[in-house]
DRENTORTOR-855297 format. One line per 3 residues: number of its first residue (from 1); their letters; for each residue x, y, z of C-alpha. Coordinates in steps of 0.05 Angstrom, whole numbers, plus 5000, padded with zeros to 4 digits. Layout:
N
NUM	a	X:Y:Z  ... .
end
This chain:
72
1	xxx	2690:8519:5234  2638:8561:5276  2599:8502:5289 .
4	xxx	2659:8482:5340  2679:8550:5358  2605:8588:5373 .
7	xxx	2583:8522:5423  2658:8528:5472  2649:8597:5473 .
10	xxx	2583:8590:5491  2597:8534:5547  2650:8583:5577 .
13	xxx	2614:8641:5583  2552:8598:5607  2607:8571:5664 .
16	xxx	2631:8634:5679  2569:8667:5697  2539:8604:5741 .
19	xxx	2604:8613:5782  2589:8686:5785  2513:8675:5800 .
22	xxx	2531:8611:5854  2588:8652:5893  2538:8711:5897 .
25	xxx	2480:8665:5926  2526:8631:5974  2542:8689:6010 .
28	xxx	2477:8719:6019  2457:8651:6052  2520:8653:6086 .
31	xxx	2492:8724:6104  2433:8708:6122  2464:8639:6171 .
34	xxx	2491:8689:6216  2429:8722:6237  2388:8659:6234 .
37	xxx	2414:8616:6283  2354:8558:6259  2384:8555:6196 .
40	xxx	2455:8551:6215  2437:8495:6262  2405:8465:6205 .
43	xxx	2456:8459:6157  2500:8431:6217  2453:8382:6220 .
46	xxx	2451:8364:6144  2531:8356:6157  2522:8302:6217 .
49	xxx	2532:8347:6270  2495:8369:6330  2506:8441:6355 .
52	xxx	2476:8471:6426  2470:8544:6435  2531:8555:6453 .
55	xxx	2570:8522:6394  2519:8562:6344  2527:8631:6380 .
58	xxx	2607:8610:6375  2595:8597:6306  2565:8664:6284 .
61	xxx	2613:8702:6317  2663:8667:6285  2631:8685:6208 .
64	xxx	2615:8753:6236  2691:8769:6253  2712:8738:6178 .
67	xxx	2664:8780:6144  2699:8841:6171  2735:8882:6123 .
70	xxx	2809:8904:6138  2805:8844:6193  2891:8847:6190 .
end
């Protein structure tokens, strides 16, 4: 019987903590997007589109203002 239960608990708690870990990495790059405006015109570009300055500057304003705390 702990041959079935040991492995599951051990798949959830692996699952768990890659969510954890991959939520924690995408913000710091999400951080780190709206200082670098190189790489957020880069990952625009891995999505098909084309940004000029103006778009990207919109754009990091944009994830500044929804990174605020209390925004409402």
């Amino acid at each position: 019987m702990w041959d079935i239960i040991i492995p599951i608990i051990t798949l959830i708690v692996g699952l768990v903590i890659g969510f954890v870990v991959g939520v924690f990495y995408l913000r710091k790059q999400l951080e780190k997007m709206q200082s670098d405006p190189e790489m957020l015109q880069k990952m625009a570009k891995q999505m098909g589109y084309n940004m000029n300055k103006q778009q990207i500057q919109r754009a990091q304003h944009m994830m500044k203002n929804q990174n605020r705390p209390g925004r409402r």
